[in-house]
LUMVO-31003 format. One line per field, with one value per atom (N, C-alpha, C): residue number from 1; residue in one letter; x, y, z; atom name. Coordinates in steps of 0.1 Angstrom, whole numbers, m for minus. Example, Ala and Ser with C-alpha at 12.3 -4.5 7.8 and 13.67 -1.06 7.14 Angstrom:
2
k	1;1;1;2;2;2 $
r	A;A;A;S;S;S $
u	132;123;132;128;137;129 $
v	m57;m45;m33;m22;m11;0 $
w	78;78;78;71;71;79 $
a	N;CA;C;N;CA;C $
//
This chain:
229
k	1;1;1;2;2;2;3;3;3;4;4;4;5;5;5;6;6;6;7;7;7;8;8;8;9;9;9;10;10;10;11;11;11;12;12;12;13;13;13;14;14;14;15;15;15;16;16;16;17;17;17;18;18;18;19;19;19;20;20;20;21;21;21;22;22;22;23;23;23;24;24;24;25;25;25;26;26;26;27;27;27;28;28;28;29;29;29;30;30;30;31;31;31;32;32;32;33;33;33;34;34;34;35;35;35;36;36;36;37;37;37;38;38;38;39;39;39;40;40;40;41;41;41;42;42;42;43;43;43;44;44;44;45;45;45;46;46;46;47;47;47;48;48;48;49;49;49;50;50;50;51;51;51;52;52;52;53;53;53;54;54;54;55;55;55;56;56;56;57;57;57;58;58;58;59;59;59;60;60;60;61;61;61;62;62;62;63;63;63;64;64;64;65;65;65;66;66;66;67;67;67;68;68;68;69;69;69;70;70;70;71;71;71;72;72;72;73;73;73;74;74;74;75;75;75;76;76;76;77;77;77;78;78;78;79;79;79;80;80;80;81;81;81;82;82;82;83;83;83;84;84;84;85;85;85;86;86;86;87;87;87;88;88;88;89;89;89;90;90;90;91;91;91;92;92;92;93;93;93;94;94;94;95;95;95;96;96;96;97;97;97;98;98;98;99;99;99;100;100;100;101;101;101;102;102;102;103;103;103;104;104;104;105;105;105;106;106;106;107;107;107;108;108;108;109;109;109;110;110;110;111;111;111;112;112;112;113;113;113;114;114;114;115;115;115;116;116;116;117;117;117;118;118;118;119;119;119;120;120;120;121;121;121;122;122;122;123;123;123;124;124;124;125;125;125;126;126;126;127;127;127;128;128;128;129;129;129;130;130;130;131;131;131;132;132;132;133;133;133;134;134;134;135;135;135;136;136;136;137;137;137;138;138;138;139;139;139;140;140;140;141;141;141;142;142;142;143;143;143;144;144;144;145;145;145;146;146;146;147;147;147;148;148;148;149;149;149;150;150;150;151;151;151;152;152;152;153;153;153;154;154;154;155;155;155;156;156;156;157;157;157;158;158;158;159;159;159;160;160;160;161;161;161;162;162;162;163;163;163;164;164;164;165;165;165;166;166;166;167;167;167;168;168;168;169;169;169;170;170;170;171;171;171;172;172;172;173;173;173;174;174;174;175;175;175;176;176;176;177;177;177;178;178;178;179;179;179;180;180;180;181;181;181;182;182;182;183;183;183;184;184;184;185;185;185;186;186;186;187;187;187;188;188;188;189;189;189;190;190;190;191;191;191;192;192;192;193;193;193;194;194;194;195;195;195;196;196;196;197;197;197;198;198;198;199;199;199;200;200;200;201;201;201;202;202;202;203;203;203;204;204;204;205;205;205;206;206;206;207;207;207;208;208;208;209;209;209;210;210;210;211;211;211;212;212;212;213;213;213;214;214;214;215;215;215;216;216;216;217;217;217;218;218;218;219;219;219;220;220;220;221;221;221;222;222;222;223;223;223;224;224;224;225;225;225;226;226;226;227;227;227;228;228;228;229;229;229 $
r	X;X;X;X;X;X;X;X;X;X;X;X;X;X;X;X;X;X;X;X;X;X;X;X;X;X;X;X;X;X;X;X;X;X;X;X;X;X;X;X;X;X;X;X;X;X;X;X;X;X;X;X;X;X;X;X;X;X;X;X;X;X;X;X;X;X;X;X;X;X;X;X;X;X;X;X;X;X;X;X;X;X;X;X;X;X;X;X;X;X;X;X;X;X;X;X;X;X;X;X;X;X;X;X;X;X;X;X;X;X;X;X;X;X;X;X;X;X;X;X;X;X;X;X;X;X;X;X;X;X;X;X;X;X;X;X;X;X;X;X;X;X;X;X;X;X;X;X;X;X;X;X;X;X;X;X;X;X;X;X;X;X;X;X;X;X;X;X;X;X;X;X;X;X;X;X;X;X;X;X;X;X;X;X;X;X;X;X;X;X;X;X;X;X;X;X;X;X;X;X;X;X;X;X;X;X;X;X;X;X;X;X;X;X;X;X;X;X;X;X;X;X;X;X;X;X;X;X;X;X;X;X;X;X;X;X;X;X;X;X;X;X;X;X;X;X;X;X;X;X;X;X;X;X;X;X;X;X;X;X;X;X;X;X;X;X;X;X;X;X;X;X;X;X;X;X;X;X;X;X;X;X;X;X;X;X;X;X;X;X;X;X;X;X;X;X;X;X;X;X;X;X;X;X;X;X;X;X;X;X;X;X;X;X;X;X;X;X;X;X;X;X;X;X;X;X;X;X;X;X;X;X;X;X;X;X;X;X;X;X;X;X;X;X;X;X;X;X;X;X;X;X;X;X;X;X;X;X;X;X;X;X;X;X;X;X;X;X;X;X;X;X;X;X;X;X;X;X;X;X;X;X;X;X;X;X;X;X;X;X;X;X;X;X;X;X;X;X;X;X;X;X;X;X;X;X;X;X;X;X;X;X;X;X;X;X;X;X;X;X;X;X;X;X;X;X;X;X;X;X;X;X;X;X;X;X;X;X;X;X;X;X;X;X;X;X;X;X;X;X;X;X;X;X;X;X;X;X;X;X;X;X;X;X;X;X;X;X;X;X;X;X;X;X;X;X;X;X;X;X;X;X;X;X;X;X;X;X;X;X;X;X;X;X;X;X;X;X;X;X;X;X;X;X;X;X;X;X;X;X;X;X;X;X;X;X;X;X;X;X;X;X;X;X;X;X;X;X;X;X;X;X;X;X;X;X;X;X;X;X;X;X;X;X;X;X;X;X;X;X;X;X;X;X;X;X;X;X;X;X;X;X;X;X;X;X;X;X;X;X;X;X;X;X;X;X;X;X;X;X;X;X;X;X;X;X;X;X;X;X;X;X;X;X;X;X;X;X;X;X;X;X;X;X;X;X;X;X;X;X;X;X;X;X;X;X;X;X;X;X;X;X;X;X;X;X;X;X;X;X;X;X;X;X;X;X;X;X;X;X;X;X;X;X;X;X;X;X;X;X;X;X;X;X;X;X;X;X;X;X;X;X;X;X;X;X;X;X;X;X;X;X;X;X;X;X;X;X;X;X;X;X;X;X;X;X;X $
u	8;0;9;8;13;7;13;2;10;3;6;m1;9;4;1;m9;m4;m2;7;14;10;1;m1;5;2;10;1;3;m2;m9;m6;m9;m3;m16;m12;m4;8;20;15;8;3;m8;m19;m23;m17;m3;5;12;19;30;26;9;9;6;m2;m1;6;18;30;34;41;47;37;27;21;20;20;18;35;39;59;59;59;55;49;36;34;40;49;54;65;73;83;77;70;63;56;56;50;58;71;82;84;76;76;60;54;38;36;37;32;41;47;53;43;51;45;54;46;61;53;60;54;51;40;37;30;30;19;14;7;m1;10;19;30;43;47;55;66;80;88;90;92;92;92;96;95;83;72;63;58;53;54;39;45;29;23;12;10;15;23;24;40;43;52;62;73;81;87;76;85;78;83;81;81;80;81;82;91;96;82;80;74;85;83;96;89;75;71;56;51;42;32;14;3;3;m2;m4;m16;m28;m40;m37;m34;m31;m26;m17;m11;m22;m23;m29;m25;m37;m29;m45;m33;m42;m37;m46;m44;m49;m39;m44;m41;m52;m54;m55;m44;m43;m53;m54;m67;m53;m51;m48;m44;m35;m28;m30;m41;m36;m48;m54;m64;m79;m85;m97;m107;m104;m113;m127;m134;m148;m156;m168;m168;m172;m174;m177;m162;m152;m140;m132;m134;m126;m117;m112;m99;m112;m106;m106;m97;m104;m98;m80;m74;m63;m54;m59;m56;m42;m53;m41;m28;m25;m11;m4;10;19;19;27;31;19;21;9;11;1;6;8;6;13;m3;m5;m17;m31;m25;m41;m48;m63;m70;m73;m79;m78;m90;m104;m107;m103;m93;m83;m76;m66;m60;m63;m74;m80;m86;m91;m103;m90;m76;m69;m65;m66;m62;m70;m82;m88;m83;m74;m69;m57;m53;m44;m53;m40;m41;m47;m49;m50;m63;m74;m88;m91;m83;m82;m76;m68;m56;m66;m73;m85;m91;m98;m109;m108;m98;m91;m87;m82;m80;m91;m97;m112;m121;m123;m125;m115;m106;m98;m104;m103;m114;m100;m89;m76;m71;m79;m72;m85;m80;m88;m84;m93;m91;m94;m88;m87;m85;m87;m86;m88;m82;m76;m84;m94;m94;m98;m94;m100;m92;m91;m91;m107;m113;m120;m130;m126;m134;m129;m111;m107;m119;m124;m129;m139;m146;m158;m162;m155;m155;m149;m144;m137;m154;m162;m179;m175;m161;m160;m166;m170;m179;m193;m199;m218;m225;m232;m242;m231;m220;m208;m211;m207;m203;m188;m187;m171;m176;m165;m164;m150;m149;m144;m139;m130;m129;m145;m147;m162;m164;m156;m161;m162;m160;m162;m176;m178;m189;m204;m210;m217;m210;m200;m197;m200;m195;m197;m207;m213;m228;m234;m232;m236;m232;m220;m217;m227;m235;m244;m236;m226;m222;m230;m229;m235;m227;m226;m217;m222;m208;m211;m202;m211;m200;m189;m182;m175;m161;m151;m135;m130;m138;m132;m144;m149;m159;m153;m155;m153;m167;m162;m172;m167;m162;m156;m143;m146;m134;m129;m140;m134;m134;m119;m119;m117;m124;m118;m119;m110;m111;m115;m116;m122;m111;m111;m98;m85;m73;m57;m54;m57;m53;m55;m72;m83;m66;m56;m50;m41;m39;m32;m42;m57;m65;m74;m77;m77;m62;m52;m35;m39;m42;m44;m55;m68;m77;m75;m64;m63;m53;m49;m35;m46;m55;m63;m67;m77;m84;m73;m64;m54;m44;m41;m26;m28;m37;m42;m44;m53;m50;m40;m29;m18;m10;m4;2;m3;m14;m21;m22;m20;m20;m8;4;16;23;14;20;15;6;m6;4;9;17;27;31;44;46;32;27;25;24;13;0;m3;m15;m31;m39;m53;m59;m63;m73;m89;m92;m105;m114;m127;m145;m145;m156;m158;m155;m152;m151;m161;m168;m188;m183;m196;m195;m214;m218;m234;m235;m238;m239;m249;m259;m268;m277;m285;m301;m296;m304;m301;m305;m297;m297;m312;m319;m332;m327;m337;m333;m331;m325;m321;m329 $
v	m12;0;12;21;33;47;55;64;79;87;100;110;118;129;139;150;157;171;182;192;205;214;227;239;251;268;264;269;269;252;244;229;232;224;224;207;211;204;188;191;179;171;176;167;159;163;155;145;151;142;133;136;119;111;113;96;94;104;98;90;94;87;71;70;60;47;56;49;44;56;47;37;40;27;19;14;1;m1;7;0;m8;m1;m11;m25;m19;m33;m43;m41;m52;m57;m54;m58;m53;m34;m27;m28;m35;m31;m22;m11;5;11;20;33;44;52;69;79;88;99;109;122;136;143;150;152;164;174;185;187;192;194;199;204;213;206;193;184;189;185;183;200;201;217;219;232;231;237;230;237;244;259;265;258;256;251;267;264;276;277;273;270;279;290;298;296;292;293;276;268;254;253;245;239;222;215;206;202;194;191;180;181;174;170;158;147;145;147;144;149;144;156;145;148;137;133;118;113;103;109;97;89;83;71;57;66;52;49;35;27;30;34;32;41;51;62;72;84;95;105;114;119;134;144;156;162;168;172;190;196;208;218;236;243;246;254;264;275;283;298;306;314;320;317;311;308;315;326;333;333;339;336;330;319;308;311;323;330;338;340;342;332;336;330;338;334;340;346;358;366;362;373;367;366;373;379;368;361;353;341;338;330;332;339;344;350;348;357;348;349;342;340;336;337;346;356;364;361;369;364;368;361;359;360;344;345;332;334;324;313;301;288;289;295;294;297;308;316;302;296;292;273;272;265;264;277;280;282;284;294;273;266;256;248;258;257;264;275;280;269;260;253;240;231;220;210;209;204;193;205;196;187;191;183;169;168;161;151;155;149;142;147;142;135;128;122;109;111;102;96;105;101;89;92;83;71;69;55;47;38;25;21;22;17;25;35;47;50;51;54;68;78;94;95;101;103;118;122;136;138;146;151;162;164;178;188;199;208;199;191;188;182;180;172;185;198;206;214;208;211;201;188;181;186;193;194;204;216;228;227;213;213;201;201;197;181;178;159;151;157;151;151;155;154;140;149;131;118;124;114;117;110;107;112;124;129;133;136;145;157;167;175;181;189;197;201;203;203;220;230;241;241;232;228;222;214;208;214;226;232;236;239;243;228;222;207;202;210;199;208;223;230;231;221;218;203;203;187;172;177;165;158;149;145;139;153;157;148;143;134;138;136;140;131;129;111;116;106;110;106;95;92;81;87;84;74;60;53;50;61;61;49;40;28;36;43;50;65;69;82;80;80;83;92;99;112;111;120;124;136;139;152;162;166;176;170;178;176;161;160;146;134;138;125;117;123;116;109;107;95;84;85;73;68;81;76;72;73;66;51;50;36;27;33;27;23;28;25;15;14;0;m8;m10;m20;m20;m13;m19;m25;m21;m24;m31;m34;m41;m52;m50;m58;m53;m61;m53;m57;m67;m69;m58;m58;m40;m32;m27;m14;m17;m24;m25;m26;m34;m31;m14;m8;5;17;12;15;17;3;2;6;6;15;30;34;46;55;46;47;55;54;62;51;55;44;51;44;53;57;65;69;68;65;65;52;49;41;48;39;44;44;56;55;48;43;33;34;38;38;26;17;5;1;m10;m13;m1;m8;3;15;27;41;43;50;47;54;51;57;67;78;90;79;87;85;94 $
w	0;0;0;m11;m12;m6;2;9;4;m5;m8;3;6;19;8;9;m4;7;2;6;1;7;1;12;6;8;26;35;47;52;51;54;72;82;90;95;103;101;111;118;123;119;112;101;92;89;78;89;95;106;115;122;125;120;110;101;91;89;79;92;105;113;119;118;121;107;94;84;80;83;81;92;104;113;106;104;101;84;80;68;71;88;92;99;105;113;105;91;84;70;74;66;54;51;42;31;37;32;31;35;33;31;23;18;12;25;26;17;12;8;8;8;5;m7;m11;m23;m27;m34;m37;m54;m59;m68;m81;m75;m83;m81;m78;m81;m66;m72;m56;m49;m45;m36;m22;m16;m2;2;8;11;28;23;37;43;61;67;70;82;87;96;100;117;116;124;121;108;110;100;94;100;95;81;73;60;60;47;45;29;28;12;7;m4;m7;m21;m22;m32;m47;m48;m64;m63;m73;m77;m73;m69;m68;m79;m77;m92;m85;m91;m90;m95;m103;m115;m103;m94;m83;m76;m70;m69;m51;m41;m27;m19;m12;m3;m6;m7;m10;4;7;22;22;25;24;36;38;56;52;67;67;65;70;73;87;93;103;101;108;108;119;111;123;121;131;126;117;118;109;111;101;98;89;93;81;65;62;52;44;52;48;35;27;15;9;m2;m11;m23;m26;m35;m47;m57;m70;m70;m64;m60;m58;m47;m38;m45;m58;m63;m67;m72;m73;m64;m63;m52;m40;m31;m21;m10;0;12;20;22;33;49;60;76;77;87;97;85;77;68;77;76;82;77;83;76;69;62;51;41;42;30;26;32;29;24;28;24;11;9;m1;m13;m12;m24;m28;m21;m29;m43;m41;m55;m63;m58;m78;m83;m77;m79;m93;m92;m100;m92;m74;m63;m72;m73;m75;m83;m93;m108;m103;m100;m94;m83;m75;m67;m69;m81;m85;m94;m100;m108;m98;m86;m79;m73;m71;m68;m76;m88;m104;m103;m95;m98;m85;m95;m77;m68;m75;m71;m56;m59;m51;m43;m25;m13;m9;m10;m7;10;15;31;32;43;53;62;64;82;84;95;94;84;82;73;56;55;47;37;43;41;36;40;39;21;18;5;m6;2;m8;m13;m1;m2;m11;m8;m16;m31;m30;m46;m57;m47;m52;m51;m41;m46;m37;m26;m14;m18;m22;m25;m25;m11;m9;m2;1;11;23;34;49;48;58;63;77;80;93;88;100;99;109;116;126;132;144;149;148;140;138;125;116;102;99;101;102;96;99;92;78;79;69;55;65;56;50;61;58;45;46;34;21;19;7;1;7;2;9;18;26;38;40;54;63;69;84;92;97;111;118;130;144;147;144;145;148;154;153;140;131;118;113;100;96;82;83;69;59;51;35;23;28;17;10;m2;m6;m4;6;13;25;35;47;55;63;68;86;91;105;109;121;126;125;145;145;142;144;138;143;159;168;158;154;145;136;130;122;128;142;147;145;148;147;133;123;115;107;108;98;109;124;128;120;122;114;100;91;79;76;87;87;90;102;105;90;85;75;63;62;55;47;60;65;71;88;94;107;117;134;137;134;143;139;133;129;134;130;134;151;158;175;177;171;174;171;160;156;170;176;186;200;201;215;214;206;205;205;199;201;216;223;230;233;223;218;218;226;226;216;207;196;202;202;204;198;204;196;191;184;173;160;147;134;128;126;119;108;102;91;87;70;70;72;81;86;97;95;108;109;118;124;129;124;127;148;159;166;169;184;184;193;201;212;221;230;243;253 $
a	N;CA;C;N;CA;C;N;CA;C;N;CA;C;N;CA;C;N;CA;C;N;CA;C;N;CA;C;N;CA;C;N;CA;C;N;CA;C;N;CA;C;N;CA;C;N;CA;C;N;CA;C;N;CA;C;N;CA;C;N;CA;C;N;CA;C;N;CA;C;N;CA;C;N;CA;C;N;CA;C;N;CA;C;N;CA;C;N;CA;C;N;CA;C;N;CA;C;N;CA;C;N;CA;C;N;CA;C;N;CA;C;N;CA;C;N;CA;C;N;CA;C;N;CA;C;N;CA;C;N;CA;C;N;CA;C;N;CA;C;N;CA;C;N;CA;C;N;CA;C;N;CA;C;N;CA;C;N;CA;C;N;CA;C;N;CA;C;N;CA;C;N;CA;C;N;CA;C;N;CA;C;N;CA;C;N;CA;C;N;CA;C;N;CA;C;N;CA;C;N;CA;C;N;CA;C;N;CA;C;N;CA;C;N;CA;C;N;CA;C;N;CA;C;N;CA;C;N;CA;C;N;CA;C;N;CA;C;N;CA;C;N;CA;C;N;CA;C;N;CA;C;N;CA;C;N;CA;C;N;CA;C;N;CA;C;N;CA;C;N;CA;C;N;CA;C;N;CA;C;N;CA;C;N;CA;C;N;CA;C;N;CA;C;N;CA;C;N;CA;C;N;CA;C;N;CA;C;N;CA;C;N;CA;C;N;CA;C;N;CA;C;N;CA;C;N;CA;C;N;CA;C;N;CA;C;N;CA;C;N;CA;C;N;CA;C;N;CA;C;N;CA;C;N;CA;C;N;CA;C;N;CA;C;N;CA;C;N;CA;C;N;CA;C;N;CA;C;N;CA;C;N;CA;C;N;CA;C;N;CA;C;N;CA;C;N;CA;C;N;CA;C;N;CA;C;N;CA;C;N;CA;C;N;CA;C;N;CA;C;N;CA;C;N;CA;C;N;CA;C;N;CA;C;N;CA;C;N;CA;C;N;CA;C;N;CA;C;N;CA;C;N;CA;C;N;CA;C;N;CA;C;N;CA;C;N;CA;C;N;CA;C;N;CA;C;N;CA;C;N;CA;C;N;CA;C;N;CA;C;N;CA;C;N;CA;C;N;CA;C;N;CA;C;N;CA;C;N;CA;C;N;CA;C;N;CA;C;N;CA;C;N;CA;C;N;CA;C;N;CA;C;N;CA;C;N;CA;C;N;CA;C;N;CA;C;N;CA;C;N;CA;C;N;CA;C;N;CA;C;N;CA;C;N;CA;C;N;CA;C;N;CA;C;N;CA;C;N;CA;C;N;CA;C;N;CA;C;N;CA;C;N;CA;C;N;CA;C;N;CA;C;N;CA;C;N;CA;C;N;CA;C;N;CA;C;N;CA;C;N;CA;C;N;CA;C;N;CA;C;N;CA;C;N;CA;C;N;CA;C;N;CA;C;N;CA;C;N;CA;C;N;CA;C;N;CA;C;N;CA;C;N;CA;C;N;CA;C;N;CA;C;N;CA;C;N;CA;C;N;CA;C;N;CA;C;N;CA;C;N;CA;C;N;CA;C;N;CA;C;N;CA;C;N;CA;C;N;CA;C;N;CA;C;N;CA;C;N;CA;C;N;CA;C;N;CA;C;N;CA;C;N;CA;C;N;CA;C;N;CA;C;N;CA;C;N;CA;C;N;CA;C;N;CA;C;N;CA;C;N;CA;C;N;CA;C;N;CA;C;N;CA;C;N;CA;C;N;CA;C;N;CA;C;N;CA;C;N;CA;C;N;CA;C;N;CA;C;N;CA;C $
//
């Protein structure tokens, strides 16, 4: 199993980092089944996060065409307001200092990002995942409609008003979209994806070693809807 992180202008840095680190883990713990690498829309480059001044390389460019997981981490920056988007402007020229995470979210539509998505999307080969406001790039790029996600829990309406059906979940499995909530959600959904994966003895060996207990159940549209309490 091949797992593409993909890498944009303000990417927040722990959405990417714990489930490359959990998914490189179980590629050692299972004798190299899984390889991770870094990737953006615009091929190898250093890409700025939000989160003060770190970056991260990304080594080649997305390619839906591979056969694996594709994983879309959210934004770093200031929460903003949920109506705050990029202007026509927006696309060109560097990122400015203290932009907010719908700007930065929203400008990965002037990119090659969506094309690139939805293309991966259209391959049965290939399992689409997100972290976080990631889920919120899918949605706004029209690739979620009529799906099961989750999102950061200040996201969520926003989700739901793209034709998604928002669930409150820490990580919601849609068959070939998986996503998590807040930033944390990608230590347990990179676990849940070795389980479904790889296997649970991996994904609990990657666990204990972690020492990380994964949290919630993983929603799934599955079984009787629950009644009130």
């Amino acid at each position: 199993m091949h797992v593409q992180i993909v890498l944009f202008d303000g990417f927040d840095p722990l959405d990417v980092i714990a489930p490359y680190e959990v998914l490189h883990a179980g590629g050692k713990a299972s004798g190299g089944l899984v390889s991770v690498e870094l990737v953006s829309a615009e091929g190898p480059r250093e890409v700025a996060s939000g989160t003060g001044s770190l970056a991260l390389r990304a080594t080649a460019a997305l390619d839906p065409a591979r056969p694996g997981l594709v994983l879309v981490p959210g934004a770093s920056g200031r929460v903003g307001e949920p109506d705050e988007v990029p202007g026509h402007d927006f696309g060109a020229g560097q990122p400015q200092q203290d932009e907010s995470i719908p700007v930065l979210l929203g400008r990965t539509l002037t990119t090659e990002l969506p094309a690139l998505l939805a293309a991966a999307m259209e391959n049965p080969e290939v399992t689409v995942c997100a972290v976080c406001g990631g889920s919120l790039v899918l949605a706004m790029a029209g690739l979620l409609e009529g799906r099961h996600a989750t999102t950061h829990h200040m996201g969520l309406d926003m989700l739901d008003a793209t034709g998604v059906h928002a669930v409150r979940a820490r990580v919601v499995d849609d068959g070939d979209v998986v996503t998590g909530a807040g930033v944390t959600s990608g230590l347990d959904l990179a676990l849940h994806l070795l389980e479904r994966e790889v296997g649970p003895r991996i994904a609990h060996a990657v666990e204990e070693m972690f020492a990380h207990e994964r949290r919630g159940i993983v929603w799934r549209d599955q079984g009787p809807v629950a009644a009130a309490f």
